[in-house]
KEGUMI-878949 format. One line per field, with one value per residue (C-alpha): residue number from 1; residue in one letter; x, y, z. Coordinates in nm, 3 decimals. Example, Ala and Ser with C-alpha at 12.3 -4.5 7.8 and 13.67 -1.06 7.14 Angstrom:
<pases>
n: (1,2)
res: (A,S)
x: (1.230,1.367)
y: (-0.450,-0.106)
z: (0.780,0.714)
</pases>
This chain:
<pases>
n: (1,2,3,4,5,6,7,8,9,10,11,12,13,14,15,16,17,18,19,20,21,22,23,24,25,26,27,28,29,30,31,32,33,34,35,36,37,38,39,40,41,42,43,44,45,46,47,48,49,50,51,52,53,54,55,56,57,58,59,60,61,62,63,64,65,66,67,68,69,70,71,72,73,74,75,76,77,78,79,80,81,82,83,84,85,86,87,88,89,90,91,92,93,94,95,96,97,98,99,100,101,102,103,104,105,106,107,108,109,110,111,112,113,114,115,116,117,118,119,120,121,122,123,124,125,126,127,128,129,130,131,132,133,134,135,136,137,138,139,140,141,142,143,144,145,146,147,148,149,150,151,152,153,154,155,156,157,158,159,160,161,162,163,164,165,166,167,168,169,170,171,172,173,174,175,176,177,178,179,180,181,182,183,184,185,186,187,188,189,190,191,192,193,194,195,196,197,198,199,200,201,202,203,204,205,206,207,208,209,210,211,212,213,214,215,216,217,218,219,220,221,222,223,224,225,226,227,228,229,230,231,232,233,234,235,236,237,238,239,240,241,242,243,244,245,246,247,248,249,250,251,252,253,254,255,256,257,258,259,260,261,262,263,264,265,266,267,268,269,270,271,272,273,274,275,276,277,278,279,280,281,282,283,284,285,286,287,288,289,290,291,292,293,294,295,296,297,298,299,300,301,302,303,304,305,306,307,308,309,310,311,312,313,314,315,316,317,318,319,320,321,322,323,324,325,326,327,328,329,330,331,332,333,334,335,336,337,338,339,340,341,342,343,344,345,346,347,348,349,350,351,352,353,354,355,356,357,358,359,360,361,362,363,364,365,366,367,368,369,370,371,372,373,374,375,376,377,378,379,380,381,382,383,384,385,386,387,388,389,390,391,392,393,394,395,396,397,398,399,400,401,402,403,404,405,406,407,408,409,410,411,412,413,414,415,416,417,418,419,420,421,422,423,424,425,426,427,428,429,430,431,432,433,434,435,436,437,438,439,440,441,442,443,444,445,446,447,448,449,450,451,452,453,454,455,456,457,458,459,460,461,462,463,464,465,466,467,468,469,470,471,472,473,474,475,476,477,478,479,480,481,482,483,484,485,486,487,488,489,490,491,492,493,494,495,496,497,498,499,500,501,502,503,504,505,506,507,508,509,510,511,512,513,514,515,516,517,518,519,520,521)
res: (X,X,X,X,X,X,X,X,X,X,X,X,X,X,X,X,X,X,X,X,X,X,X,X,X,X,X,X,X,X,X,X,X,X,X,X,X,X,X,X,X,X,X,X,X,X,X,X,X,X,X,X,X,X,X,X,X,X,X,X,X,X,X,X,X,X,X,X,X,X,X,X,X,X,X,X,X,X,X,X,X,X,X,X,X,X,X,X,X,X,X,X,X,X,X,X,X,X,X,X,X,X,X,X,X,X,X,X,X,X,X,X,X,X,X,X,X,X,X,X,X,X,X,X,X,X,X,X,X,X,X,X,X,X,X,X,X,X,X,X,X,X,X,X,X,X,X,X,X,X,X,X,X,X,X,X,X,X,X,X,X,X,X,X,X,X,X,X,X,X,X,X,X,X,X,X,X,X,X,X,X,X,X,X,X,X,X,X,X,X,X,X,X,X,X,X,X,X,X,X,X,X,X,X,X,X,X,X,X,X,X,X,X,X,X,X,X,X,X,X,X,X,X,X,X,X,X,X,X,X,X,X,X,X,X,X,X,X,X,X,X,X,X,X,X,X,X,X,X,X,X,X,X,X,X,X,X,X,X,X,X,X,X,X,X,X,X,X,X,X,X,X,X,X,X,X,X,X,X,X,X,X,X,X,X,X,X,X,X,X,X,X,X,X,X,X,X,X,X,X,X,X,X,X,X,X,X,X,X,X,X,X,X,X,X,X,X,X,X,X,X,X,X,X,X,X,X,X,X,X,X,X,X,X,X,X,X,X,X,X,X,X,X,X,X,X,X,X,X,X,X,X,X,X,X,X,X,X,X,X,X,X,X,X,X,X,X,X,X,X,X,X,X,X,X,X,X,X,X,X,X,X,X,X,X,X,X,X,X,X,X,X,X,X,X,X,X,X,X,X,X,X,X,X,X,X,X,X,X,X,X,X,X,X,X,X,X,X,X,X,X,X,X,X,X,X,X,X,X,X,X,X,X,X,X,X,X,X,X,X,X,X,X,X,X,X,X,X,X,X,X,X,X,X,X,X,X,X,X,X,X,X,X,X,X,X,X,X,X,X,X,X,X,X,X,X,X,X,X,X,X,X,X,X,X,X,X,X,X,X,X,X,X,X,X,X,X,X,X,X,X,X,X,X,X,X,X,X,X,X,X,X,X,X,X,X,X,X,X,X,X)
x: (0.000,0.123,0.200,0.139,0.399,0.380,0.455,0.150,0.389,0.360,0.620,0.657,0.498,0.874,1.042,0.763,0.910,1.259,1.280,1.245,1.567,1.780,1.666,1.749,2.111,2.215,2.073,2.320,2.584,2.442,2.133,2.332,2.515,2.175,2.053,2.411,2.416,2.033,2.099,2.332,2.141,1.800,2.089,2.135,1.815,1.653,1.911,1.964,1.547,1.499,1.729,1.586,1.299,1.459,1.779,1.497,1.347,1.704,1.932,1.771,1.427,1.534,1.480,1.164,0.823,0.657,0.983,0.759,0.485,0.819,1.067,0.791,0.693,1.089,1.110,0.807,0.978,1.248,1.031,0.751,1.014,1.182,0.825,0.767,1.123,1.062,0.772,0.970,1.312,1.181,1.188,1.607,1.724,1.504,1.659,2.064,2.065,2.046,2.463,2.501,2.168,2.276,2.594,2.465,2.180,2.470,2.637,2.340,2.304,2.655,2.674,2.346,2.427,2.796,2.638,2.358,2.551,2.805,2.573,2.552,2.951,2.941,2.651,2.584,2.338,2.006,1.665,1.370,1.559,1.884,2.131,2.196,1.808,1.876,2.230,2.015,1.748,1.977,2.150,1.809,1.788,2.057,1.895,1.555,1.736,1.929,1.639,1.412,1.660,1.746,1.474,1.346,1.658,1.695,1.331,1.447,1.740,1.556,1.291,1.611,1.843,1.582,1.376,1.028,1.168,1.388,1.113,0.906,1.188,1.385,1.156,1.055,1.479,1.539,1.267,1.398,1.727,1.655,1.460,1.751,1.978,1.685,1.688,2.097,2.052,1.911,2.277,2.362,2.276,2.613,2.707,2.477,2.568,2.922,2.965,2.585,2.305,2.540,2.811,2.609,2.486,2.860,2.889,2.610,2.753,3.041,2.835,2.722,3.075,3.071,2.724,2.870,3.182,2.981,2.783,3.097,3.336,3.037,2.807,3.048,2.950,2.989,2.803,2.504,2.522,2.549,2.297,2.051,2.141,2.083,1.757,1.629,1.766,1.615,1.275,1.256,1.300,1.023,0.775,0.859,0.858,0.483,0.384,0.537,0.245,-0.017,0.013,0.056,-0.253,-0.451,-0.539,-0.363,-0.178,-0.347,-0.209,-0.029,-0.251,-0.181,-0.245,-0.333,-0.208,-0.451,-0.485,-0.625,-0.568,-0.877,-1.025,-0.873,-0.533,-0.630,-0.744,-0.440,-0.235,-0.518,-0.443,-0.057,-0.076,-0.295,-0.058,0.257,0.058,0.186,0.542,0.685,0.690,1.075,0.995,0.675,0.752,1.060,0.832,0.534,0.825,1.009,0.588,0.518,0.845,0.793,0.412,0.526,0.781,0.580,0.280,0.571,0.690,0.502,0.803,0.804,0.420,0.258,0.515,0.408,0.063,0.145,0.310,0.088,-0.176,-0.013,0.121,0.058,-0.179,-0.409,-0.503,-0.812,-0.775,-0.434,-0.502,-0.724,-0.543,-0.300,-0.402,-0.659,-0.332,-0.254,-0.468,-0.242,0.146,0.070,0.158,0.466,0.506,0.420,0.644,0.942,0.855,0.621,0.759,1.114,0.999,0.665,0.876,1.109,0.836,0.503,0.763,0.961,1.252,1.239,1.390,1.187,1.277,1.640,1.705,1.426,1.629,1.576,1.215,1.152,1.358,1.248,0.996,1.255,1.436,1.099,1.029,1.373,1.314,0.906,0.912,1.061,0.870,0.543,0.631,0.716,0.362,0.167,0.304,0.085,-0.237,-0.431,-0.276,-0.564,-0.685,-0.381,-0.375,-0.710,-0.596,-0.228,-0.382,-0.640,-0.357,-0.095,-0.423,-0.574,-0.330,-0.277,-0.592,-0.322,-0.194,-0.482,-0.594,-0.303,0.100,0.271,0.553,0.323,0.069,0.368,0.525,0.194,0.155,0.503,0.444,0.092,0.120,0.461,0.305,0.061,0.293,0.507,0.169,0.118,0.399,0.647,0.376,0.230,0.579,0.633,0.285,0.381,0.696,0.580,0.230,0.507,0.527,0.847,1.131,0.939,0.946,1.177,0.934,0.633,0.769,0.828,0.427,0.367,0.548,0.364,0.093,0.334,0.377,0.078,0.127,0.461,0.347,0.003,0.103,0.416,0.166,-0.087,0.151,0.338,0.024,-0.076,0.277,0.235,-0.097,-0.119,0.265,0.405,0.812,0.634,0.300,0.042,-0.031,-0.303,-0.085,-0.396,-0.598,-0.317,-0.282,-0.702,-0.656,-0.394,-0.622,-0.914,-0.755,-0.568,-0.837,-0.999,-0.716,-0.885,-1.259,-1.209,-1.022,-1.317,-1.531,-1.373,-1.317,-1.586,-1.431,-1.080,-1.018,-1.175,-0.901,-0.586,-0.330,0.068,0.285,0.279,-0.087)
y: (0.000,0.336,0.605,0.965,1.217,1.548,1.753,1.486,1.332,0.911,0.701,0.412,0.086,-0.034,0.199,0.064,-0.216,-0.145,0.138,-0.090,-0.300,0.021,0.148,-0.174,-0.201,0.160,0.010,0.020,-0.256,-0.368,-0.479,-0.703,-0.804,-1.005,-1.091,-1.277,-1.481,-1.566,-1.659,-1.916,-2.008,-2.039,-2.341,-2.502,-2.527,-2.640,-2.873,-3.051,-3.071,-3.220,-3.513,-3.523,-3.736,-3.958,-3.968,-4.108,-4.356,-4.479,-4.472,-4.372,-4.585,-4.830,-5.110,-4.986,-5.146,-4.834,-4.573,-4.305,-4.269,-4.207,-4.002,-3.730,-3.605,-3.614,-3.325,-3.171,-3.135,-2.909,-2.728,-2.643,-2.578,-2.307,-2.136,-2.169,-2.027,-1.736,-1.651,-1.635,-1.542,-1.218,-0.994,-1.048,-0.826,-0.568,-0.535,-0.701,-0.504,-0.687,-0.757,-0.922,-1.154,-1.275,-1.354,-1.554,-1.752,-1.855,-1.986,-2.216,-2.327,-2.434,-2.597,-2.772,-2.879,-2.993,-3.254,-3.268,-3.439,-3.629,-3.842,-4.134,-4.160,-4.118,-4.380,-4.587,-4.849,-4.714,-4.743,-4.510,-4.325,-4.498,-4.260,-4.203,-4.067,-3.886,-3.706,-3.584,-3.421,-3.241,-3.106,-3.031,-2.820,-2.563,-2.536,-2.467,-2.177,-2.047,-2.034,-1.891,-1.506,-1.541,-1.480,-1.237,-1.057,-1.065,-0.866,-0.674,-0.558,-0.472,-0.254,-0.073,-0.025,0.040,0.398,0.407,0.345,0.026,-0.102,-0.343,-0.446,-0.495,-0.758,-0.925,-0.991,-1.131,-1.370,-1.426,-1.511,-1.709,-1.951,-1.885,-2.067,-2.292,-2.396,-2.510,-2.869,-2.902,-3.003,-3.190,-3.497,-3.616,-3.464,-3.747,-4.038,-3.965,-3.902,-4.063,-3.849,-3.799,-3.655,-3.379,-3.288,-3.211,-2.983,-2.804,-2.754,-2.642,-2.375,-2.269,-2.080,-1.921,-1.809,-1.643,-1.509,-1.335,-1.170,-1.084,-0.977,-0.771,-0.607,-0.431,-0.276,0.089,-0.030,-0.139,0.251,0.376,0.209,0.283,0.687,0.679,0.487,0.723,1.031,0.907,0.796,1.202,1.306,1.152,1.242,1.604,1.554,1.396,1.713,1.940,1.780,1.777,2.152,2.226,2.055,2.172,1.838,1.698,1.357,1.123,1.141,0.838,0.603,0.456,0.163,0.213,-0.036,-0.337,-0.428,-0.798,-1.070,-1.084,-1.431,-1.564,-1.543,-1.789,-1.979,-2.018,-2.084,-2.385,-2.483,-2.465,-2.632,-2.934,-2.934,-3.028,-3.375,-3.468,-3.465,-3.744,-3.889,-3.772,-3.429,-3.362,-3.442,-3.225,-2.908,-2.965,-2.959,-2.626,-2.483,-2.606,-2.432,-2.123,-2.094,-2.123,-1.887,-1.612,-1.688,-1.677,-1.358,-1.066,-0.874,-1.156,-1.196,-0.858,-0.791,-1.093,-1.096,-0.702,-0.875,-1.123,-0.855,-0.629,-0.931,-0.884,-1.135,-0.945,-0.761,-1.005,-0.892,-0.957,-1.308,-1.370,-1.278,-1.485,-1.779,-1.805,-1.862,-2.159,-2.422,-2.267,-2.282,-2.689,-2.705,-2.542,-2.787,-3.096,-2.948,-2.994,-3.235,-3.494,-3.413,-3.573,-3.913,-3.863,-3.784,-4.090,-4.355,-4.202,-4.218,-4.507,-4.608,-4.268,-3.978,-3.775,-4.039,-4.058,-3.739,-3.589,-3.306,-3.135,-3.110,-3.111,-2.743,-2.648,-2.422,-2.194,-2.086,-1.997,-1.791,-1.635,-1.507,-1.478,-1.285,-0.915,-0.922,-0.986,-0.772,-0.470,-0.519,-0.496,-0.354,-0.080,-0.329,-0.349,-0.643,-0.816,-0.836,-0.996,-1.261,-1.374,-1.404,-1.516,-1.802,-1.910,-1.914,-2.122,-2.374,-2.461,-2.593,-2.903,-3.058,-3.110,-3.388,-3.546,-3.613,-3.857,-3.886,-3.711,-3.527,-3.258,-3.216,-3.219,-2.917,-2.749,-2.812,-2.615,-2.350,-2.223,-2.270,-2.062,-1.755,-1.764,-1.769,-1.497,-1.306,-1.297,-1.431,-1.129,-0.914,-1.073,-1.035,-0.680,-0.630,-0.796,-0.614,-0.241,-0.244,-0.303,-0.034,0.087,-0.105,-0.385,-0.574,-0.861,-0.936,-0.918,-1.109,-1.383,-1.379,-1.325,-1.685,-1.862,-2.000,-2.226,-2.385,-2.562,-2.622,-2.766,-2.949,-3.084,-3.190,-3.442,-3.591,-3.695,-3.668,-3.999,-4.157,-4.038,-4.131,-4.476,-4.537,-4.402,-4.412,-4.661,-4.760,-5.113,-5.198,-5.045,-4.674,-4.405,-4.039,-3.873,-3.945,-3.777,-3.486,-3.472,-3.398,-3.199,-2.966,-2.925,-2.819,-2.557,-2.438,-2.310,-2.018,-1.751,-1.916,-1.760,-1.451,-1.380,-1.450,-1.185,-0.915,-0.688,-0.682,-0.701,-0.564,-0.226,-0.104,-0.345,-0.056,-0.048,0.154,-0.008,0.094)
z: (0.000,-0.098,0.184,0.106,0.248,0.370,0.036,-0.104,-0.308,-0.316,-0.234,-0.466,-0.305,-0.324,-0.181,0.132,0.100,0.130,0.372,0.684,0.563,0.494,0.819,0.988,0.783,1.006,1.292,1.599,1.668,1.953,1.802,1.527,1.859,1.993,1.608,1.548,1.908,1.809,1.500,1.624,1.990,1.631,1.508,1.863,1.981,1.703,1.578,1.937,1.950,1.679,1.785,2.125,2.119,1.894,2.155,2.399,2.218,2.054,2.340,2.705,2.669,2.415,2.644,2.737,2.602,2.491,2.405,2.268,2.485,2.688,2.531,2.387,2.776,2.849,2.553,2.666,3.025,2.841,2.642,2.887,3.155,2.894,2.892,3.287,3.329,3.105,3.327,3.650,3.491,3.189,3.428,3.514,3.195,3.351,3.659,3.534,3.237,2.881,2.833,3.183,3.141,2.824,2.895,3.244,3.011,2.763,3.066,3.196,2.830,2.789,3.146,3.047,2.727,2.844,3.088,2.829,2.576,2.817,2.993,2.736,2.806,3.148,3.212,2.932,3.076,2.940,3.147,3.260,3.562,3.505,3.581,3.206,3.239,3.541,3.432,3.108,3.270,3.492,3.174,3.044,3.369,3.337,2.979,3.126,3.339,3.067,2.809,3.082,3.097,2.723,2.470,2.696,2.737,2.386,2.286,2.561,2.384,2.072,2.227,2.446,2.094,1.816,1.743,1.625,1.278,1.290,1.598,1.346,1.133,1.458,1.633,1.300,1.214,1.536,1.466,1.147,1.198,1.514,1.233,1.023,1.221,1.266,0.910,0.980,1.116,0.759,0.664,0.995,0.816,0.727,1.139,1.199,0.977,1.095,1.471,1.560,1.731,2.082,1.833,1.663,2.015,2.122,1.798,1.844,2.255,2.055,1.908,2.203,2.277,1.978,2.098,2.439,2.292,2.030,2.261,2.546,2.191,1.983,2.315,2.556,2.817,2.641,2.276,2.559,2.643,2.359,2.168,2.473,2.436,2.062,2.095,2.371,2.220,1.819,2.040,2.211,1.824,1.718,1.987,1.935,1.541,1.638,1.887,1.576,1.363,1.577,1.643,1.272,1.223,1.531,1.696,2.017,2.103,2.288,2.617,2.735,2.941,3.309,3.417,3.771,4.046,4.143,4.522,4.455,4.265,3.992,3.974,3.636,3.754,4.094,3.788,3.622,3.910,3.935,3.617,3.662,3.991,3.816,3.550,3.796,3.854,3.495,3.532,3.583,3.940,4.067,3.917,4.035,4.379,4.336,4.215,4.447,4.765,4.600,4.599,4.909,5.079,4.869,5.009,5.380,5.320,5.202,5.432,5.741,5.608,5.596,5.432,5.168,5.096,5.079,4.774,4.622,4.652,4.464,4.202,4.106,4.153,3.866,3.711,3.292,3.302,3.574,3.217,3.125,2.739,2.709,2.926,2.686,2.389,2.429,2.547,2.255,2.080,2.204,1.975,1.653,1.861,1.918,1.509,1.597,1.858,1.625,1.380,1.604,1.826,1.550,1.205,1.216,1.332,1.102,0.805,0.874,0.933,0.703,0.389,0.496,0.258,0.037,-0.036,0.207,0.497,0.444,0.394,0.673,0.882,0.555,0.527,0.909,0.921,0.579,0.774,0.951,0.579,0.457,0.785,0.718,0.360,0.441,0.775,0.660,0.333,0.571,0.797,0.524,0.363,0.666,0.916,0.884,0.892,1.235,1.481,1.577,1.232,1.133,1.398,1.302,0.941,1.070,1.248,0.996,0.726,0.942,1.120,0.765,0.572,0.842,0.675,0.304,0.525,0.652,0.295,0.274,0.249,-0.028,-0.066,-0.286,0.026,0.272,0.055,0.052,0.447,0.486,0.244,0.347,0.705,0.660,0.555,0.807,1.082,0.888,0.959,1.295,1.492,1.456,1.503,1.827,1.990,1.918,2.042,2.382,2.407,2.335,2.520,2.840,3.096,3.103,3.221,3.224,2.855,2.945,3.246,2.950,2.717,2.950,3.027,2.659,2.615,2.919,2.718,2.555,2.912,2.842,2.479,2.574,2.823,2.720,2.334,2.456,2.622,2.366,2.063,2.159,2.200,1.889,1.699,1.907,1.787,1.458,1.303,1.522,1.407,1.316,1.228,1.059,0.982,0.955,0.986,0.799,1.153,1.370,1.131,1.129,1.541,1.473,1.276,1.401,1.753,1.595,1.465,1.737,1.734,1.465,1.605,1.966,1.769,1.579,1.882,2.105,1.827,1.949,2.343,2.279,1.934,1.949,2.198,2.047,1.913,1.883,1.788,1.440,1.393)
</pases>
């Protein structure tokens, strides 16, 4: 869509286009500090994922009767405890600084993966809570920590080092490049064939330094400052250029709105500590009892302590999700993020059983990360084209986009269908993803976006933790690794729960989209 500027002269729909990259390109270094370390933390993750679950079934459970319906909950421990962390943990870059929490989650996620990838060499006897088990969970722990301070830390960092103008392209990069590196494992195949499963994990732990000693070498301390003093000073600019218009044209800003402090706790949030507590009686045994004694000790604690209590009964008063709308909001999300958990979690053991002895199962890391390069080359050119389009109206047409074309493989297992499954759903997360995080991080009270980005990633918590659960089942039941096979049934489920996503969108449109404004409106 064409812009017109103030001399009513139109800017070429191009030119629209383009802009957001040049002003991204003169961006500070500090940003391209956090958009390189992503980029490569985009590679580890995903890479050491999407071995996981088969690392359970192969080597820790493969003496096990039912290795699935084991390993999948084991990867949903890491993943949902990444979201739970995030919700406790956003708010450290807040009160650390950015540099100082990055540099602390690298170091959790290198200890983690270290003892991560050395347990099958320490303890090779496999076995549910063998100490092989055991020594891989606690890796998965220091991961959990680490993950918790860093992708909040890093939106942090973008909404501290961008102005007004690089703000979109800023948050829709880093999620580019984080699927970027995402896309890398793609050509970890011959890592694999080589040096086995428990090799590739020790490159990719390898990576990891690179990771921390990009961010120590690339954000000093004094390219943190600066980068904060050119944002702030390039953010004053344009709210004076903006009070310069408005009296040229005789109208007035809106003034900036409030939020006034809550003194209780509003009923939907005793809900979802209901919900969290009830989902703690799925972990496995060791674990849960380990959680419910850590909750137990943490409720006497603040119940003992008056100086302790009253400041957390506050802070869950004023917690993000107090907000109803934006409780709401995004947990209405969560049917449409279990794809992106079946993609990661589903797709590389689906892809290597549904098209047994072909070209597709031999060669799957390729089309199981074949949705991160798309994101990478889809995401800006999204973002450029809409970003002046209202939010909520592109999360309901996000979600449709990226929930609809799940039904391609329920119709039956080709690599044409498969192709089309990646494509469309692509370009519907390209949609509203990007956008959905900037809108978390800028409707944040000041000096608190790390603390609401964690919260804006808490409804994955459930996702994480609710779709290991029913996706081995499913894998077991419908694409076992020998017997017979009906994938279109799991991929029918699949579907029609996420689904629901753009229904409860369009639902709520009158009560939560009439108010829903960014900056990028």
């Amino acid at each position: 869509m064409a812009t017109v500027n103030p001399d009513n002269e139109q800017q070429s729909p191009w030119r629209e286009i383009t802009q957001p990259f040049v002003d991204l390109v003169h961006a500070p270094r500090a940003l391209w500090g956090i958009n390189l370390a992503y980029f490569l933390e985009g590679w580890v993750y995903f890479g050491m994922l999407g071995y996981l679950a088969m690392h359970f079934s192969d080597f820790v459970f493969v003496n096990e009767p039912h290795p699935d319906e084991l390993s999948h909950p084991m990867v949903g421990v890491l993943t949902a405890g990444i979201t739970i962390s995030m919700f406790f943990l956003g708010s450290v870059a807040d009160k650390k600084g950015v540099r100082k929490t990055l540099l602390a989650a690298f170091s959790f996620l290198l200890l983690g993966r270290v003892i991560w990838s050395l347990a099958p060499s320490v303890f090779p006897e496999p076995g549910l809570w063998s100490n092989m088990h055991l020594m891989t969970m606690m890796g998965i722990f220091f991961v959990i920590v680490g993950y918790g301070m860093y992708q909040p830390a890093a939106y942090a960092g973008v909404r501290k080092f961008t102005s007004p103008k690089t703000a979109a392209m800023g948050y829709a990069m880093l999620y580019a490049l984080m699927n970027l590196g995402g896309w890398l494992p793609t050509f970890f195949t011959f890592v694999r064939e080589k040096v086995g499963i428990t090799g590739a994990f020790w490159v990719y732990t390898g990576i990891t330094v690179v990771g921390l000693l990009v961010t120590f070498l690339i954000l000093t301390p004094r390219v943190e400052r600066d980068a904060i003093a050119r944002a702030e000073r390039e953010r004053d600019e344009a709210k004076a250029q903006e009070k310069a218009d408005h009296e040229k044209a005789g109208t007035t800003a809106a003034p900036e709105v409030t939020v006034p402090l809550r003194e209780s706790i509003p009923p939907h949030m005793w809900g979802t500590l209901a919900v969290i507590a009830a989902a703690i009686y799925f972990l496995p045994p060791t674990i849960r009892l380990w959680v419910w004694g850590l909750l137990l000790c943490t409720i006497v604690a603040l119940a003992a302590v008056p100086a302790w209590g009253k400041p957390a009964y506050r802070w869950l008063a004023n917690h993000p999700l107090a907000d109803p709308k934006f409780f709401f909001f995004i947990f209405a999300l969560i049917p449409v993020q279990t794809l992106f958990t079946y993609n990661w979690l589903v797709l590389p053991q689906y892809l290597e059983r549904a098209f047994e002895g072909g070209f597709v199962s031999d060669r799957f890391e390729f089309f199981s990360n074949l949705n991160p390069i798309l994101i990478f080359i889809a995401v800006p050119m999204v973002t450029a084209l809409t970003q002046k389009k209202n939010v909520y109206n592109m999360m309901i047409i996000g979600t449709f986009v990226m929930a609809a074309p799940a039904f391609l493989l329920s119709l039956g297992t080709s690599l044409p269908l498969l192709l089309g499954y990646l494509f469309i759903m692509t370009i519907g997360e390209a949609m509203w993803q990007p956008r959905f995080l900037q809108y978390a991080a800028e409707i944040a009270p000041e000096g608190r976006t790390g603390a609401y980005m964690g919260v804006a990633q808490f409804p994955w918590f459930l996702t994480k933790m609710l779709v290991p659960l029913y996706s081995g089942l499913l894998m077991q039941k419908f694409v076992p690794a020998v017997g017979d096979r009906n994938p279109e049934a799991m991929w029918l489920v699949s579907a029609i729960v996420a689904m629901a996503s753009p229904f409860l969108l369009i639902l709520a449109k009158g009560w939560i989209g009439k108010d829903f404004k960014t900056k990028a409106d």
